[in-house]
KOLZA-328258 format. One record per residue (C-alpha): y, z, x; residue in three letters. Coordinates in pm, whole numbers, plus 50000, padded with zeros to 5 digits. Last residue first. Layout:
// residues N
YZXALA...
***
This chain:
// residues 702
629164350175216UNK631834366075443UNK630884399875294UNK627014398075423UNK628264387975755UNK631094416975767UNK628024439475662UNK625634426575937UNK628364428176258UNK629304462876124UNK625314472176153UNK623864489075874UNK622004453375771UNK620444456276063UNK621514422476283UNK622084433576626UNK623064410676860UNK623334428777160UNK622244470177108UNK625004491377063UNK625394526577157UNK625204513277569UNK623124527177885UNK624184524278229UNK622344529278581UNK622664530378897UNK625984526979083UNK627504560978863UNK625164570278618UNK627044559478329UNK626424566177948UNK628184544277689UNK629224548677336UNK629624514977105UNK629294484177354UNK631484457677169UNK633464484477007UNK633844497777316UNK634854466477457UNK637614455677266UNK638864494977297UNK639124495777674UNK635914500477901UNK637344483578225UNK633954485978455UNK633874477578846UNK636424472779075UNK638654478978755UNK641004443678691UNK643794452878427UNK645464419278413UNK643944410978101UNK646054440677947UNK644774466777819UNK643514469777412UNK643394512677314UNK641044539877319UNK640984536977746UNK638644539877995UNK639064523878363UNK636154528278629UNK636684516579013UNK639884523579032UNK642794510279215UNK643034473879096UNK643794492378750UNK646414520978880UNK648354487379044UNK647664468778717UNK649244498178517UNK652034504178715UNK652994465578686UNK651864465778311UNK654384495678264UNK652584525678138UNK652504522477716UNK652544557377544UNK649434559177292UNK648094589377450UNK644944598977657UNK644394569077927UNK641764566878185UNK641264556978550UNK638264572478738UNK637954565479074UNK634464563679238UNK633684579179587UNK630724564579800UNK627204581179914UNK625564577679610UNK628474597579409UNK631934613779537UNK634014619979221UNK637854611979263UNK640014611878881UNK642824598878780UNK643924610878440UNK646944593978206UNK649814600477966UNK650204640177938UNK649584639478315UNK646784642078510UNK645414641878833UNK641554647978951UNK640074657279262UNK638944689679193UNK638804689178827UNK641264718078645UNK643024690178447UNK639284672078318UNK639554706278141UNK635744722378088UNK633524719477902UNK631064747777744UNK627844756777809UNK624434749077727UNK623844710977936UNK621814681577865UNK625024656177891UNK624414643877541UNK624704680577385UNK627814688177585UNK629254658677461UNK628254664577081UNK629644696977093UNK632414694477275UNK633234666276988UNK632364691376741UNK634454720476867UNK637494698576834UNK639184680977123UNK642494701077241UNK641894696577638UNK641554660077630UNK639604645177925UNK636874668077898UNK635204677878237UNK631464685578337UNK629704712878517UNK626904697378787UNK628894712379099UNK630464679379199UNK631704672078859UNK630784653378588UNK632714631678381UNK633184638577980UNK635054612377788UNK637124612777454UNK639274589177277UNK637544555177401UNK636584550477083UNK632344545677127UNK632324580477284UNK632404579677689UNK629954599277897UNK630174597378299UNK627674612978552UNK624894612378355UNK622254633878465UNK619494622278615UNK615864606178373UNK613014622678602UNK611964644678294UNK611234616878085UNK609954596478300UNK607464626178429UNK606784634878063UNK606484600077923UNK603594592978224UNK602134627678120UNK601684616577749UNK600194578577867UNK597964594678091UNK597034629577859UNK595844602377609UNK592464595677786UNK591774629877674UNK589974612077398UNK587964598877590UNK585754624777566UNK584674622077201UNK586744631376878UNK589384611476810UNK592934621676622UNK594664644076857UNK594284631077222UNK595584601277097UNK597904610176883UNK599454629977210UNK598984599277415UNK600904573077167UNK604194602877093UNK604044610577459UNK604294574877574UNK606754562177261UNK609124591377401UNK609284572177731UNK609334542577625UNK612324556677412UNK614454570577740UNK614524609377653UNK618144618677729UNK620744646577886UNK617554668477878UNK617864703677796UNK615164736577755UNK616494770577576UNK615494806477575UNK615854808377987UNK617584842777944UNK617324857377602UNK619744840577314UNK617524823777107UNK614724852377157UNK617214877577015UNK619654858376801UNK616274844776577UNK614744880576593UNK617834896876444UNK618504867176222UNK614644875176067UNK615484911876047UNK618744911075856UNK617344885775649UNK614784918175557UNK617914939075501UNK619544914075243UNK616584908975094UNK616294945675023UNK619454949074865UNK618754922374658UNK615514939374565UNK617644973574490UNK619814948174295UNK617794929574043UNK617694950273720UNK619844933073516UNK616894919573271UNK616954880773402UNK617524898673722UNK614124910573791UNK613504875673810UNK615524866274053UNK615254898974260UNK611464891974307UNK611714857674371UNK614174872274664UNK611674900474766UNK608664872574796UNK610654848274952UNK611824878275248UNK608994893775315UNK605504880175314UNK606504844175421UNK609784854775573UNK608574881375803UNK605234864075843UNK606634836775982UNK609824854276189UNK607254876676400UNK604594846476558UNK607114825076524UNK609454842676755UNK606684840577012UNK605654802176971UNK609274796976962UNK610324810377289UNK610954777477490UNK613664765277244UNK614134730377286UNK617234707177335UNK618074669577410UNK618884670876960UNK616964641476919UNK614904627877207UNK614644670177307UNK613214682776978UNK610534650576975UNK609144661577293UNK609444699677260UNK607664693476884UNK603864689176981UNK604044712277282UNK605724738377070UNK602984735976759UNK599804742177022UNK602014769977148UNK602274786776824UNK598464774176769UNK597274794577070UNK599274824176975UNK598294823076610UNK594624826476745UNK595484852776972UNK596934869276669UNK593864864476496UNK591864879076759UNK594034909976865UNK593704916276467UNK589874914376470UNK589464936076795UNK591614960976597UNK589594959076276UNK586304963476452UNK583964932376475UNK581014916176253UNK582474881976285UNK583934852876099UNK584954819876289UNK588384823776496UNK586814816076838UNK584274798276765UNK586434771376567UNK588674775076838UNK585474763577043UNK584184736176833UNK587884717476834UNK588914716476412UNK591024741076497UNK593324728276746UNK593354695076533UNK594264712276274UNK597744728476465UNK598484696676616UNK598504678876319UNK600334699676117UNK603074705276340UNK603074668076446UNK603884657876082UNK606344679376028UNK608344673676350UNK608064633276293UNK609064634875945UNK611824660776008UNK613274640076305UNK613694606476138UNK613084574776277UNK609384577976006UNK611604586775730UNK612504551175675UNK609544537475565UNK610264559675212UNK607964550674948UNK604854534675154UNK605914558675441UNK605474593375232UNK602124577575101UNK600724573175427UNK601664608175570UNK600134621075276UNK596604606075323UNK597024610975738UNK597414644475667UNK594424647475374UNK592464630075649UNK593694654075951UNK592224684075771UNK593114713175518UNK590584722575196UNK587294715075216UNK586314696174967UNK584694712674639UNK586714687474406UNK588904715874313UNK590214725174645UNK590424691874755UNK592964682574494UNK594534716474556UNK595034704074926UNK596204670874796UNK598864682674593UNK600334704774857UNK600374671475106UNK602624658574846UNK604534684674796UNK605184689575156UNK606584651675151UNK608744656974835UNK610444686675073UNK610824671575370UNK611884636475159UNK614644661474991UNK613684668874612UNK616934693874574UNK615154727574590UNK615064734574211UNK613094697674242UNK610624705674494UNK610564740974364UNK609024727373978UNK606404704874215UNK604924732274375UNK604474753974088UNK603034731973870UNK600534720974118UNK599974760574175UNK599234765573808UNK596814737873834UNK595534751874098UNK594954782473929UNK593114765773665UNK591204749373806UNK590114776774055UNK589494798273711UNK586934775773571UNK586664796173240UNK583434807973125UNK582814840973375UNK586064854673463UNK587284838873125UNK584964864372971UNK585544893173206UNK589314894973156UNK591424910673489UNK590194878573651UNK593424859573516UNK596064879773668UNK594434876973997UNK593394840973954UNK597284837573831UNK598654858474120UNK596774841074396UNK597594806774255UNK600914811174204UNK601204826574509UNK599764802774761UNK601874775774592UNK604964791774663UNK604174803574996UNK602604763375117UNK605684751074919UNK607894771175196UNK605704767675492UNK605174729175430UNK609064722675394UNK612574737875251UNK614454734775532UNK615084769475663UNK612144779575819UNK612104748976038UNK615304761376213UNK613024790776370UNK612254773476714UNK614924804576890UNK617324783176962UNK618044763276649UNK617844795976451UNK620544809076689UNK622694775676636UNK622174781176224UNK623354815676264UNK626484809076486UNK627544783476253UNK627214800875943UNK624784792075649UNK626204779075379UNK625784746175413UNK622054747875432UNK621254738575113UNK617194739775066UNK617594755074736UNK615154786074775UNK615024794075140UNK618454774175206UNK620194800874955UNK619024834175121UNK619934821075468UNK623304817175348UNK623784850875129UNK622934867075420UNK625734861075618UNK628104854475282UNK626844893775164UNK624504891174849UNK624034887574477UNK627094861074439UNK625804839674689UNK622004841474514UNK623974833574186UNK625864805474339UNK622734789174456UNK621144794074124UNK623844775873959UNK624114750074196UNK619704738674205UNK619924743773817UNK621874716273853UNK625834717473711UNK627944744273486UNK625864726673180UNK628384707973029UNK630324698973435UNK633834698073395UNK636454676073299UNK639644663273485UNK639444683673764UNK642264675274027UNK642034674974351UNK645734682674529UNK645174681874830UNK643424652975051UNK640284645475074UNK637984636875372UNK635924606575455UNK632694588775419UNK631904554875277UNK629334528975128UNK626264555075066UNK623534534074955UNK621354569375119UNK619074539575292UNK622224534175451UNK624034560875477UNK621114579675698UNK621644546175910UNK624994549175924UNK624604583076042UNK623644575276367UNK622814609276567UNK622994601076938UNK620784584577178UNK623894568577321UNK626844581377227UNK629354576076914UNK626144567976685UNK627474552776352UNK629594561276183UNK629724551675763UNK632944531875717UNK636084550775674UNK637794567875365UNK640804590475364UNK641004605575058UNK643154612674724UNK641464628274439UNK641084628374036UNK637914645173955UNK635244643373703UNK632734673273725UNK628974662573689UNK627744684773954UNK629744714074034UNK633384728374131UNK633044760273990UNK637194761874123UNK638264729874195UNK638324721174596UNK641404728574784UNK641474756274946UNK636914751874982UNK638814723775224UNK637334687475080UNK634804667275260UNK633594631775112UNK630574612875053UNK631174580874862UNK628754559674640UNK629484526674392UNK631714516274698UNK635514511974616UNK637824477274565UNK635854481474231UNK637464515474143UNK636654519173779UNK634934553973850UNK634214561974195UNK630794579274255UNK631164608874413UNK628694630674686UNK630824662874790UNK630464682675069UNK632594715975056UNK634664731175325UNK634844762975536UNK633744741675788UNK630674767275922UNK630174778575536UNK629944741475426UNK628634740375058UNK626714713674884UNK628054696974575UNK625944664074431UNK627074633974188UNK630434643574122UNK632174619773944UNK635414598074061UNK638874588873999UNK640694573374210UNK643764574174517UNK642544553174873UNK643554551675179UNK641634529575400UNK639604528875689UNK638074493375753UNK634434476175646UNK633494500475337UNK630004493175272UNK629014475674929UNK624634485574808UNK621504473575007UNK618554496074867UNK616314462574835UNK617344448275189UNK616294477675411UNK613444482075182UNK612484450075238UNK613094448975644UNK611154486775651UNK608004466375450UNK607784438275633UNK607594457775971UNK604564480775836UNK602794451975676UNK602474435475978UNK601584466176144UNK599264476175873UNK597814436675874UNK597094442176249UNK595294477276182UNK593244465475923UNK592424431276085UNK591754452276409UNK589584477776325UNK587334455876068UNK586474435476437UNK586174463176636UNK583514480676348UNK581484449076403UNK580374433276056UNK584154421776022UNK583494396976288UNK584774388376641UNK586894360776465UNK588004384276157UNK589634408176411UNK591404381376559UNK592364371976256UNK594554406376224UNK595384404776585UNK597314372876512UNK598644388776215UNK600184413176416UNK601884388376659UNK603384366176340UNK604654400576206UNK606394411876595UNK607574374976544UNK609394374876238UNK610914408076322UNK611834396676660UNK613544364176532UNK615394379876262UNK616964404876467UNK617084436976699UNK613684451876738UNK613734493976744UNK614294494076359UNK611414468676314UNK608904477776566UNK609294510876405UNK607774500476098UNK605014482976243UNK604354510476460UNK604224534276142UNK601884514575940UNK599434514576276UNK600104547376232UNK599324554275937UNK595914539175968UNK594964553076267UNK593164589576038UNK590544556775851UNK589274557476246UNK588334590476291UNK585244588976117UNK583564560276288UNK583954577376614UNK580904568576729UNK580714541676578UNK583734533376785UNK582344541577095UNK579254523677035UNK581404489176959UNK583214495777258UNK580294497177433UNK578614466877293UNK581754449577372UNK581704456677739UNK578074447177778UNK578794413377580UNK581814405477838UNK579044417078117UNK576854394278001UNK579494366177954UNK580274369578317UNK576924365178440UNK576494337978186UNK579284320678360UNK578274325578687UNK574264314678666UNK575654277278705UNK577194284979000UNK
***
């Protein structure tokens, strides 16, 4: 006995000493966890739901923090984890601050509302044939300071641009939030936006003054680029240089979605990455044509220089989006390294840039286009910083067909590098992947990188003297191309992967064992491929829901017995059948809850009979506002096992199982119902982000 204790401190000691080799070891990686220890705390506090659990989640990280300091800052495990502990602390405070510092008024009700207003921003909605408008109300206290609002291109002021005053009447309702579980919540967006309502116009809007200037130079040389070419071009043309999307067309934007190409249309790393490559290639070009500043001037200084400039004049024709700020960040730091001597692209500068885009905006981290961008670029350098793709693309005395089968190879292997490091995030947000981007990349980068920005900067400038069409023209053609490609491997058989939902433990899994895997160095390293496959079998063994219901009650979607779901109101718009089909994990459309075996409707009411684990459920659910007699309606009630309905039922309404009427849908928010196993709500209980209509009614009561 009295050797036991030491025995077990030896091998205590033993363990540390190896985990204190391992990490010297990998003493280099370590300043790459960092950001996301940052980003952990930061999504501990939007995935936490109050006070209490963002107090503690701090407390816990400053435990860690000291103790780090109690096994010693001399020991690399020690410095470790008071850095990391007081970046997750740090991390959680700083989302909650933020949250509170941009708070601005939130409508609490739909209301009708006449005022006068200036136009803050104008972006166009081809798809909607409508324009999106941000306002800010003038002398309209009873208003938000911020309002975004929809009006039909009919009806919207001719020119209509930023810094127009208008005199409008619109439907306003509170920022929505998520109508389905794991579903888009744009009162979060709205949120850190300060925007306080949404809604649609009404005709007639009036222009009381216009614009000085005709608006941003980001408006006028949108309208210019849609003047120059045909509206399906014209679209894709615009979101290269401006970012704006609107105006792309529905169909185009879905096949760009499908095919992995929708990245080349937000205004990102590939974009600034071309512009800055450019400037720099054409000014050292330009500049090496004189032998004296060939040989006194520092000509890499200068070029980057002229890059820097470059990059950061198209962040802000482009609209300054957090995609776009974020690439110009990163931009920066390459031509940093560049002129220091360092080399030029690797997880550091990443990691540097990724920690300065969650310092300013902690909020980007929930978002898709952080995590998408980030994991591109960090999947594709780690790839090459591994010793044998370094072999494999280094410099070699070869033929030039043997080197162009190489480098394609090589693009191969980081196309698919790319897809395995987005197909997880794609499918928690939009439940869909396209399986053939690595391949459509491999044509449609090049094609717009060498192609189609180079021929539209051309055409601008050319037509500052009138002689811009035959590169218009041109454009037009090579956009031709790049939609050609994008309907082609977004609509070939088996082009697209869906998952009705990606539980978040199971997306925090793959997202811990990928960065795992990424950012160290020795052999455990692939350690990570645990945790990532774990998140891919949950993942992937998630069923199908067999009932989806939006957060009002108005529309549902039940599944079948041949996997094909059902909409309980035939005339819902192409955005709810969008939204439900998206949700379920399927590609096609929905179908009549009418023409269900087993179901019977009338204009008033739906029964349906769907036989699940080994028992048949009745479905009960309402679709007008015509009142059943509460006798009928307590007999249909004790009937069914399920009742839905967008308005209050009686008490008396007893379900076997669930009665999801409007009091508690708005408790629940959207809900998703595997019938006798499992069911999964919008809202989380007892919420308190500030977002939240519990939080705002709070924040007006005092």
């Amino acid at each position: 006995m009295p050797f036991a204790p030491r025995g077990r401190g030896w091998r205590l000691g033993s363990a540390v000493d190896r985990i204190e080799g391992w990490l010297e070891a990998e003493r280099d990686q370590l300043p790459l966890w960092l950001p996301v220890m940052l980003g952990i705390g930061i999504a501990g506090w939007f995935v936490l739901p109050d006070r209490p659990s963002w107090t503690a989640l701090i407390a816990a990280a400053l435990g860690l923090a000291l103790g780090g300091v109690a096994i010693g800052l001399a020991r690399r495990a020690g410095f470790a984890l008071l850095v990391g502990g007081l970046a997750i602390a740090g991390g959680c405070a700083l989302a909650w601050a933020k949250a509170e510092w941009v708070a601005a008024p939130v409508l609490t009700r739909p209301v009708l509302a006449a005022f006068d207003a200036d136009v803050e921003r104008v972006q166009q909605l081809a798809a909607k044939d409508s324009v999106r408008v941000i306002l800010c109300p003038v002398a309209a206290p009873t208003l938000p300071p911020r309002i975004r609002l929809n009006i039909a291109n009919a009806d919207a002021p001719a020119g209509l641009a930023r810094g127009d005053r208008l005199r409008l009447r619109a439907r306003l309702v509170p920022p929505p939030s998520a109508s389905l579980p794991g579903g888009y919540d744009f009162a979060i967006t709205a949120w850190f936006q300060q925007l306080g309502a949404t809604g649609k116009a009404f005709a007639p809007v009036e222009r009381l003054s216009a614009a000085p200037d005709g608006g941003s130079l980001r408006e006028r040389i949108g309208k210019h680029i849609r003047d120059a070419l045909p509206a399906k071009a014209a679209g894709i043309a615009v979101a290269l240089v401006t970012g704006d999307q609107g105006a792309v067309s529905e169909a185009d934007a879905d096949a760009m979605r499908r095919s992995g190409l929708a990245h080349l249309l937000s205004v990102s790393g590939l974009h600034i990455t071309a512009a800055v490559g450019a400037a720099m290639l054409l000014t050292l070009r330009l500049l090496a044509l004189s032998p004296t500043l060939a040989l006194r001037w520092p000509l890499m200084l200068i070029a980057a220089g002229v890059g820097a400039v470059t990059g950061i004049a198209y962040t802000f024709v482009s609209g300054a989006e957090i995609p776009t700020i974020r690439s110009c960040i990163a931009a920066l730091l390459v031509l940093a390294g560049l002129v220091i001597g360092r080399e030029a692209l690797t997880l550091r500068l990443v990691a540097a840039g990724a920690l300065v885009v969650l310092l300013i905006w902690p909020e980007a981290l929930i978002g898709p286009s952080f995590q998408l961008s980030f994991a591109a670029v960090v999947a594709i350098i780690a790839l090459h910083e591994h010793p044998r793709m370094r072999a494999f693309v280094a410099a070699r005395e070869e033929g030039p067909l043997v080197r162009l089968g190489r480098n394609m190879a090589a693009l191969l292997l980081s196309g698919i590098a790319v897809e395995l490091a987005l197909a997880p995030i794609a499918l928690f947000h939009f439940h869909r992947e396209g399986l053939y981007g690595a391949l459509a990349n491999i044509v449609a980068i090049p094609v717009t990188t060498f192609i189609v920005m180079p021929l539209e900067v051309l055409a601008l400038l050319f037509d500052v003297v009138g002689l811009g069409a035959p590169f218009w023209w041109a454009t037009g053609k090579a956009i031709a191309l790049l939609l050609s490609i994008a309907h082609t491997a977004g609509h070939a058989p088996g082009a697209v992967a869906l998952l009705p939902g990606v539980p978040r433990g199971a997306f925090a899994l793959i997202v811990a064992g990928g960065l795992w895997i990424c950012l160290w160095r020795t052999r455990l390293r692939w350690l990570g491929a645990l945790p990532f496959a774990a998140g891919a079998v949950w993942a992937l063994a998630m069923p199908a829901p067999d009932l989806l219901v939006t957060g009002d009650g108005r529309h549902l979607a039940l599944r079948g017995g041949d996997g094909s779901y059902a909409l309980l109101r035939p005339k819902a718009k192409d955005f709810v059948r969008g939204m439900l089909s998206e949700a379920a994990g399927i590609d096609e459309d929905l179908a009549d809850l009418d023409d269900l075996p087993g179901a019977a409707c009338t204009a008033d009411i739906c029964l349906a009979t769907i036989r699940r684990a080994g028992r048949e459920w009745r479905l009960l659910a309402t679709r007008s506002a015509y009142l059943a007699p509460i006798t009928a309606m307590n007999r249909a009630c004790a009937a069914a096992d399920i009742v839905v309905s967008d308005r209050r039922l009686p008490r008396t309404c007893r379900p076997h199982w669930l009665k999801l009427d409007l009091p508690m849908l708005t408790r629940t928010g959207g809900v998703s119902l595997v019938f006798g196993d499992a069911i999964r709500i919008t809202n989380i209980s007892g919420d308190e982000h500030p977002w939240t209509g519990r939080a705002v009614r709070r924040q007006l009561a005092r």
